[in-house]
N, C-alpha and C positions, 0 to 999 in steps of 0.2 A: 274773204274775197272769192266770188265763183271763180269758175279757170275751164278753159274750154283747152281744146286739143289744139298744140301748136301749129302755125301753117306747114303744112307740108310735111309736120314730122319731123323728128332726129332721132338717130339713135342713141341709147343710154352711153355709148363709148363714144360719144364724138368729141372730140378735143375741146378745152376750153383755155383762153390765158391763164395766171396767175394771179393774175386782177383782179379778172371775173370768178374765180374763185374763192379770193379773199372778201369783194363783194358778199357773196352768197352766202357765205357763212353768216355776216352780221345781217343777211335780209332773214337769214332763216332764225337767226335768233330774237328776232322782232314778232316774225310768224309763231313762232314755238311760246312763247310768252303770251299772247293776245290769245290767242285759241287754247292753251291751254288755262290758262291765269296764274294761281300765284301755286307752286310749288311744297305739297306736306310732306316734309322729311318722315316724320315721326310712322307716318302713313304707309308711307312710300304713295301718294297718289297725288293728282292732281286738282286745283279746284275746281277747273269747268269740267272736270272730265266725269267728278265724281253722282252730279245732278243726271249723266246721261244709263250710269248705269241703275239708279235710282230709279227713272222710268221703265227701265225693262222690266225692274223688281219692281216695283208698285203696279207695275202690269201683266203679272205670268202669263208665257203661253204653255199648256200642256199638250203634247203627246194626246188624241186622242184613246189611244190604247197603249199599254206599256207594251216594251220588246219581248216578243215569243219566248224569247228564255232570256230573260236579262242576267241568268248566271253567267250564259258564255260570254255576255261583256265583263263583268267584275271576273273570268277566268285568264281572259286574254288580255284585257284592255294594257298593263303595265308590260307584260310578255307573252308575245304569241306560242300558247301553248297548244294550241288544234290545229289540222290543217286548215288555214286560212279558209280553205276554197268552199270549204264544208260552211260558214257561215254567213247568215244571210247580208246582204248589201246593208239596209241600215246599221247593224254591227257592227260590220267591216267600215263604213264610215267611221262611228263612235271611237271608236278603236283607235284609226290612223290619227283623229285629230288630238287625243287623247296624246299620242308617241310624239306626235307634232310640238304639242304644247308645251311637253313635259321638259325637251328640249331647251325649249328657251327658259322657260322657268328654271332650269340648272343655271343656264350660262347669266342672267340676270341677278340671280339670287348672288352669285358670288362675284359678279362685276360690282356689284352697289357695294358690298363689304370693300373694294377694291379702289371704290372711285372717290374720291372727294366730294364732300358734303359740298353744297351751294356755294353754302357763306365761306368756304374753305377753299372754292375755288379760283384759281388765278388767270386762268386761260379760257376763253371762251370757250372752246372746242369741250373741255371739262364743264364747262356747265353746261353744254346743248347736252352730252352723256349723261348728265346727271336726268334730266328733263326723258331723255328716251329711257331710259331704266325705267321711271315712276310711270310714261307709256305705257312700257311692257308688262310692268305689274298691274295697271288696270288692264290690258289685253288677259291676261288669266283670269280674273274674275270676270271676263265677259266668256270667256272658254268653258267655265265652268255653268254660268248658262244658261249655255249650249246643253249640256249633261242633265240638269235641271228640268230642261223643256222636255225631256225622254225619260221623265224620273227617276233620272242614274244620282240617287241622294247620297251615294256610300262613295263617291272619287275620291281618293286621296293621292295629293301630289308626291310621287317616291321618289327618292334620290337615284340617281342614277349607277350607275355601277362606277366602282373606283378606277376600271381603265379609262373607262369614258372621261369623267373628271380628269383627270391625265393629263388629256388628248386636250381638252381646253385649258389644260394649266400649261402647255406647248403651247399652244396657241396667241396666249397671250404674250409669249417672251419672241415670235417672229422676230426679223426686224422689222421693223416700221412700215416699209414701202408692201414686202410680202402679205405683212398684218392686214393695212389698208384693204388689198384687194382682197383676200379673204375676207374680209367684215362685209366688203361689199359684195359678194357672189353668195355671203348667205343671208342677205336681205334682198336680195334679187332672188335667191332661190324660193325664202319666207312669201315674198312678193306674188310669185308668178305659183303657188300652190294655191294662195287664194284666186287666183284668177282660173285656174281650173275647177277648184272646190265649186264655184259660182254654177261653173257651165255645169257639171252632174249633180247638183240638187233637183233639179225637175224630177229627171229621171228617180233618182234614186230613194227619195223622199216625195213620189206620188202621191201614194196616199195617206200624205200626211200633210196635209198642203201649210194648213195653219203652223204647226210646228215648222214645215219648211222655212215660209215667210221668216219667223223669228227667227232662223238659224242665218238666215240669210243677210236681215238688218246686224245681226252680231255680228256677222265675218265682215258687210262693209265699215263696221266702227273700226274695226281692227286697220281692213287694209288702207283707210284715208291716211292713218298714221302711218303704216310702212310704204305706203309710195313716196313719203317726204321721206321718211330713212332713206330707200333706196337712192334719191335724190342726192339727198347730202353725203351718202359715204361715197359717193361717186364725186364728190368735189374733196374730199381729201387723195384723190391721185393724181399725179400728173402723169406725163405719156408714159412713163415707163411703167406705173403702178395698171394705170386704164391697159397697157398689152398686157400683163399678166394673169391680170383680171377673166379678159377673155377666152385665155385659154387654161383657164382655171373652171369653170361654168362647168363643162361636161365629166370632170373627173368628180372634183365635188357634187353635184347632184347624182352622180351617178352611187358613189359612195354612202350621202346621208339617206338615200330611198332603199339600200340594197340592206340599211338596218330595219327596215321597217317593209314586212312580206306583205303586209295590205298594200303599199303604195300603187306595185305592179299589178293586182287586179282591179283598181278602184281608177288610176290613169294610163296614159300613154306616154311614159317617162321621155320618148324619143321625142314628143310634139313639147314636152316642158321645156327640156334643153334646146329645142331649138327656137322657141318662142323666145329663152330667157337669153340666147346667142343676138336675136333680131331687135329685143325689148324696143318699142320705139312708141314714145309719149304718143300718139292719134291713134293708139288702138288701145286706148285704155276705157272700158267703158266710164257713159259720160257721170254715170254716178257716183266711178271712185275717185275720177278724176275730178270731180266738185270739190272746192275746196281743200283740196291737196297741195301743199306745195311741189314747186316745179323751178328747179334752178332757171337763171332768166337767159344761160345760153343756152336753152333748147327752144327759146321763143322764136328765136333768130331764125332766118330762113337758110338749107343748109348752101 
């Protein structure tokens, strides 16, 4: 179903009943079912999802030229080992999305080991997570691309380092309510990077328009799916979870950008955070917002 910007707006924090959120769950797992189709374990992917990255591959774009030194990508891309400043903007893109990706590709890669198989699952909530996991593993073969289009052939996804892992193996024993908002501030934070990545591709990727375009079609594959994340982890909180949440927003972004030294020269971390503090559905362009789900108390006028 298209989907246009609600009247007048709401914010991503606005209150909802209990109702309306037990609702939303079972409309989003009607939505998540139909648009994606039936579910490959074996895969980890999905079936309607699997035909869309088939037409990017059956249709490469390249790079008219490769990168001026494509060593200082494959030097930096896992760990920034030059000063940042020193390299050039397409690069320093490749690079950031690269740290970006790799991210979730950790935290996914070990939540699916974690999470109940389909057929194994008893709780809805457990199989909409099973359904975003096989998402997020097609979201990395669309990342990769990305790399593809700029003839970066040598990516290899690295594990992350063991305190990092750590930090997510914390993460997941929160309690519940804290958990919640966290999952939510960093699918709102996931969110709102592609909405800036969008705005500095012009710039950035000039002259390179064609490869732009394609970088471009990939990052909205990605974000149609993480604006229904966003959506949905924002219905597992109630009001105590939703206040946490937002004063969680500027610590957390400020922490996950200050690992990654491209971020600060490529955005305006101070305009993220505040966009990701205001998030309000009728400023979402009209293209990611096509066909994205959008729980139905933000339809409501406020």
């Amino acid at each position: 179903m298209a989907l246009t910007a609600p009247p007048g707006g709401r914010s991503i924090f606005s209150p909802a009943t209990v109702r309306e959120r037990a609702e939303n769950f079972e409309n989003y797992w009607v939505y998540l079912r139909h648009r994606d189709g039936e579910l490959l374990e074996a895969e980890r992917a999905l079936a309607n999802k699997q035909p869309v990255l088939a037409r990017f591959q059956e249709h490469p774009v390249r790079s008219r030229r490769p990168l001026a030194a494509p060593e200082r990508f494959y030097r930096n891309y896992v760990t920034m080992r030059d000063d940042p400043r020193t390299l050039d903007r397409t690069t320093l893109l490749l690079t950031f999305l690269y740290k970006f990706a790799r991210h979730e590709w950790v935290g996914i890669s070990a939540a699916w080991d974690a999470t109940p198989t389909l057929a194994d699952s008893e709780h809805l909530t457990d199989k909409i997570s099973r359904y975003h996991l096989a998402e997020e593993f097609g979201h990395m073969r669309l990342f990769h691309e990305m790399f593809e289009t700029f003839r970066l052939d040598r990516v290899e996804w690295v594990p992350l380092p063991n305190w990092v892992k750590q930090v997510y193996s914390v993460f997941t024993r929160m309690p519940p309510a804290l958990m919640s908002s966290a999952a939510f501030v960093t699918e709102l934070m996931g969110f709102t990077v592609y909405l800036h990545l969008d705005k500095i591709l012009d710039e950035t990727l000039a002259d390179e328009p064609e490869a732009r375009e394609r970088v471009r079609g990939l990052l909205h594959e990605i974000a149609v799916d993480e604006l229904g994340h966003v959506g949905l982890r924002r219905n597992y909180m109630g009001p105590v979870g939703r206040r946490v949440a937002k004063r969680m927003v500027r610590p957390m972004f400020h922490a996950f950008f200050h690992s990654m030294p491209e971020a600060s020269l490529l955005f305006d971390i101070r305009r993220m955070v505040k966009d990701a503090e205001g998030f309000d559905y009728a400023t979402i362009p009209p293209e990611m917002l096509r066909g994205a789900w959008v729980p139905s108390y933000f339809w409501r006028r406020p």
